[in-house]
FIGUVEX-299079 format. One record per residue: residue number from 1; residue in three letters; y, x negated, z negated of N, C-alpha, C in turn. Coordinates in nm, 3 decimals. Layout:
REM FIGUVEX-299079
num:residuo:n_py:n_px:n_pz:ca_py:ca_px:ca_pz:c_py:c_px:c_pz
NUM:ALA:Y:X:Z:Y:X:Z:Y:X:Z
...
END
This chain:
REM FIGUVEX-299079
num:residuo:n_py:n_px:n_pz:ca_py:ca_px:ca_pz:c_py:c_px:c_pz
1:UNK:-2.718:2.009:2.306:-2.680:1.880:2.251:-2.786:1.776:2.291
2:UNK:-2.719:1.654:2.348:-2.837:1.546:2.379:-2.895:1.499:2.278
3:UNK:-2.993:1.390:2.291:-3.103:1.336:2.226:-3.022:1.230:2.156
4:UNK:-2.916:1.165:2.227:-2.836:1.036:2.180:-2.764:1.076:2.053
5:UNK:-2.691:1.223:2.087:-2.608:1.270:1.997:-2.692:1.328:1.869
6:UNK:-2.817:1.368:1.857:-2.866:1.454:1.751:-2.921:1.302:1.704
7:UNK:-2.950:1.198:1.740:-2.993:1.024:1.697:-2.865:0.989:1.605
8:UNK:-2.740:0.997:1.691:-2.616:0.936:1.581:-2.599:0.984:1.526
9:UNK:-2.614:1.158:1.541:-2.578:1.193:1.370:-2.666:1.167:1.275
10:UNK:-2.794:1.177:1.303:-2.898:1.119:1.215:-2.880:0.998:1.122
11:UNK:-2.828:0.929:1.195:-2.755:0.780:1.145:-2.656:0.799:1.101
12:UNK:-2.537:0.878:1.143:-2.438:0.874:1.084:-2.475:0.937:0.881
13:UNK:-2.579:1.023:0.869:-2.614:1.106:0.761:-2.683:1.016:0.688
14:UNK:-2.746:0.912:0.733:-2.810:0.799:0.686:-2.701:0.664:0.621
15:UNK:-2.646:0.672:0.662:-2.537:0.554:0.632:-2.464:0.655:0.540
16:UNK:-2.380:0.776:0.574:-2.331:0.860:0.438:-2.414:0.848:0.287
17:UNK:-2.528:0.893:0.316:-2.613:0.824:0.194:-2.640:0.671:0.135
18:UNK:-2.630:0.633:0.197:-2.599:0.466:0.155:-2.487:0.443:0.104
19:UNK:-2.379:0.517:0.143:-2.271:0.469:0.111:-2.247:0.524:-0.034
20:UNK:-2.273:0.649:-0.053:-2.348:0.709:-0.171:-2.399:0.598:-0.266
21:UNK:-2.463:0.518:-0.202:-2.571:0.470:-0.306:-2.476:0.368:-0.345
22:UNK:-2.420:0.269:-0.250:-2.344:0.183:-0.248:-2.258:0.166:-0.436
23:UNK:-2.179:0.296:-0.358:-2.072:0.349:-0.491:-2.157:0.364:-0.645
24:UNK:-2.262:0.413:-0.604:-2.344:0.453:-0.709:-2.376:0.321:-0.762
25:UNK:-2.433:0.248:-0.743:-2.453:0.076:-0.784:-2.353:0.007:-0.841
26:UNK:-2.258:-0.004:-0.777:-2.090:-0.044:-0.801:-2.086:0.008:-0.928
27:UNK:-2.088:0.132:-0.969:-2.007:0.223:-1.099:-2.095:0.151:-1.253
28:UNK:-2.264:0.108:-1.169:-2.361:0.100:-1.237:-2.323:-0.065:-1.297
29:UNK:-2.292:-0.121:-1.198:-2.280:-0.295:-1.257:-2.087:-0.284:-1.345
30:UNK:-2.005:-0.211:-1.260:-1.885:-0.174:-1.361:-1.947:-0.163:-1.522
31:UNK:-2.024:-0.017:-1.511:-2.015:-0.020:-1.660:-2.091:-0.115:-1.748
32:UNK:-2.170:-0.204:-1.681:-2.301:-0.251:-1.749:-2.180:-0.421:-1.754
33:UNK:-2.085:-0.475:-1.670:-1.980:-0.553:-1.711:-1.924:-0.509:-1.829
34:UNK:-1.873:-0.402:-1.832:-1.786:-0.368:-1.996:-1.875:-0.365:-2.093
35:UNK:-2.014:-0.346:-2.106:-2.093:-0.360:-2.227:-2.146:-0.484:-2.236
36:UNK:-2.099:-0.597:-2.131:-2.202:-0.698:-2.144:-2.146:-0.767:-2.239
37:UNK:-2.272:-0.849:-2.339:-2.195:-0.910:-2.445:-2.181:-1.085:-2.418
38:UNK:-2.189:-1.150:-2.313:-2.145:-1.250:-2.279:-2.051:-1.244:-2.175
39:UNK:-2.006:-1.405:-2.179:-1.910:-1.399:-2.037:-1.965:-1.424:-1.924
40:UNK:-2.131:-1.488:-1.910:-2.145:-1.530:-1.792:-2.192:-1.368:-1.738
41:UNK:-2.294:-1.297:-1.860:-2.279:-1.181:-1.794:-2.198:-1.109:-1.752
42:UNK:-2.113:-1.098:-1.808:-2.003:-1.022:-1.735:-1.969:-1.044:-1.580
43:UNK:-1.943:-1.199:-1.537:-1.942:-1.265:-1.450:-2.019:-1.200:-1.350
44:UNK:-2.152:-1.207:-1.393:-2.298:-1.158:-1.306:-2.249:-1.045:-1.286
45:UNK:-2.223:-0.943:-1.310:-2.213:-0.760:-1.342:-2.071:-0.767:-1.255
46:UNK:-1.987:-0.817:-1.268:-1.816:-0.839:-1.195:-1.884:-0.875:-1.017
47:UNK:-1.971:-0.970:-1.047:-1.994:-1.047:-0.870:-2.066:-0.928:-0.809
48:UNK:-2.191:-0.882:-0.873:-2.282:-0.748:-0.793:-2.183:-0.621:-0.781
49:UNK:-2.083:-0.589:-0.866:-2.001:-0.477:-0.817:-1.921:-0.498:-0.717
50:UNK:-1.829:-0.639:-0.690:-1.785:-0.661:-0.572:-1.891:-0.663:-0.455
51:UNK:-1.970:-0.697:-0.432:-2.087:-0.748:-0.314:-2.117:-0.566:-0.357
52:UNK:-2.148:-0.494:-0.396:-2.176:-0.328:-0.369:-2.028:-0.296:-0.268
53:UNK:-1.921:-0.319:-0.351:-1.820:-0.251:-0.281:-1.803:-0.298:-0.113
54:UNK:-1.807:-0.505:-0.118:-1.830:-0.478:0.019:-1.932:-0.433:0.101
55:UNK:-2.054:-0.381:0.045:-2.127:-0.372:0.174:-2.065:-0.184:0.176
56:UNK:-2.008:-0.103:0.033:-2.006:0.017:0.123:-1.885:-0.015:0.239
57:UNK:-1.789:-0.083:0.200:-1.700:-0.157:0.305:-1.755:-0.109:0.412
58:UNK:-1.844:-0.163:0.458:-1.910:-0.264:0.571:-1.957:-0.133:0.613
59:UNK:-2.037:-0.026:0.568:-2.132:0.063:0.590:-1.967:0.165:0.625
60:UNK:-1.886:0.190:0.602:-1.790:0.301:0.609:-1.740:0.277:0.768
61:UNK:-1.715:0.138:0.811:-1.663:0.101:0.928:-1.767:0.076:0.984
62:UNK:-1.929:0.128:0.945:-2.042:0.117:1.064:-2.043:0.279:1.089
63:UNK:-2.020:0.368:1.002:-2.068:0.539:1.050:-1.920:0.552:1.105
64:UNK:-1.767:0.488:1.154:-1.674:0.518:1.122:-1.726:0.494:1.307
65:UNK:-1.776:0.359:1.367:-1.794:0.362:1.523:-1.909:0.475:1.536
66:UNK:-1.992:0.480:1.458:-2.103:0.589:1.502:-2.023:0.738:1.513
67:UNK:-1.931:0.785:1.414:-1.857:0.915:1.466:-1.781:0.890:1.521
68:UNK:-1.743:0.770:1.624:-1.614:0.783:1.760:-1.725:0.778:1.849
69:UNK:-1.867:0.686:1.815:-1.942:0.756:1.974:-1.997:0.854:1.975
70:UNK:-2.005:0.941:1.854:-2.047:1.118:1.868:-1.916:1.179:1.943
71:UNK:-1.845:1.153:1.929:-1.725:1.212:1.989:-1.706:1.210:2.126
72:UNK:-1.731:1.071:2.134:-1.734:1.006:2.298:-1.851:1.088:2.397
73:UNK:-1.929:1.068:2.306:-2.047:1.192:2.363:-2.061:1.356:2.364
74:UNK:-1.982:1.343:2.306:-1.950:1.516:2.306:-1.871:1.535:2.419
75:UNK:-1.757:1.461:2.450:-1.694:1.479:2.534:-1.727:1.437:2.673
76:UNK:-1.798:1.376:2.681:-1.899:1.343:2.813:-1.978:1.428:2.819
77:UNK:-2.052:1.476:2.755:-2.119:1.603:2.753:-2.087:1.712:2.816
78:UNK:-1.924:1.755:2.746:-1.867:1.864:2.771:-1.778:1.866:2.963
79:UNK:-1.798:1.713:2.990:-1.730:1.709:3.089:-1.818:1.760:3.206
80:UNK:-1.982:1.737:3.178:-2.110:1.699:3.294:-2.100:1.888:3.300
END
């Protein structure tokens, strides 16, 4: 296995954990919205769970090109 390919998965395992964390944050400002006892808090706790969800967004369609170029490289690999 090349050096490129044992790098993206590295990254790809790196961004899986983020995305992890992502969700994990999200669930954290969810519940901390339902206990909040104002509205602006709530507000605050509602805006940081959206902005978590998009960045795991963002992070799912970044490991999503990193495992089509493990692939791409495997198969170039397998061709040489």
């Amino acid at each position: 296995m090349s050096n490129k390919i044992k790098d993206l998965e590295e990254i790809a395992e790196i961004i899986t954990i983020a995305i992890a964390r992502e969700r994990s944050s999200a669930r954290y400002y969810r519940e901390a919205t339902r206990k909040a006892l104002t509205g602006s808090a709530m507000k605050m706790f509602s805006i940081l769970e959206m902005q978590e969800m998009g960045h795991e967004e963002k992070l799912r369609a970044q490991l999503q090109e990193i495992e089509d170029e493990i692939k791409l490289e495997k198969l170039k690999e397998n061709q040489i």
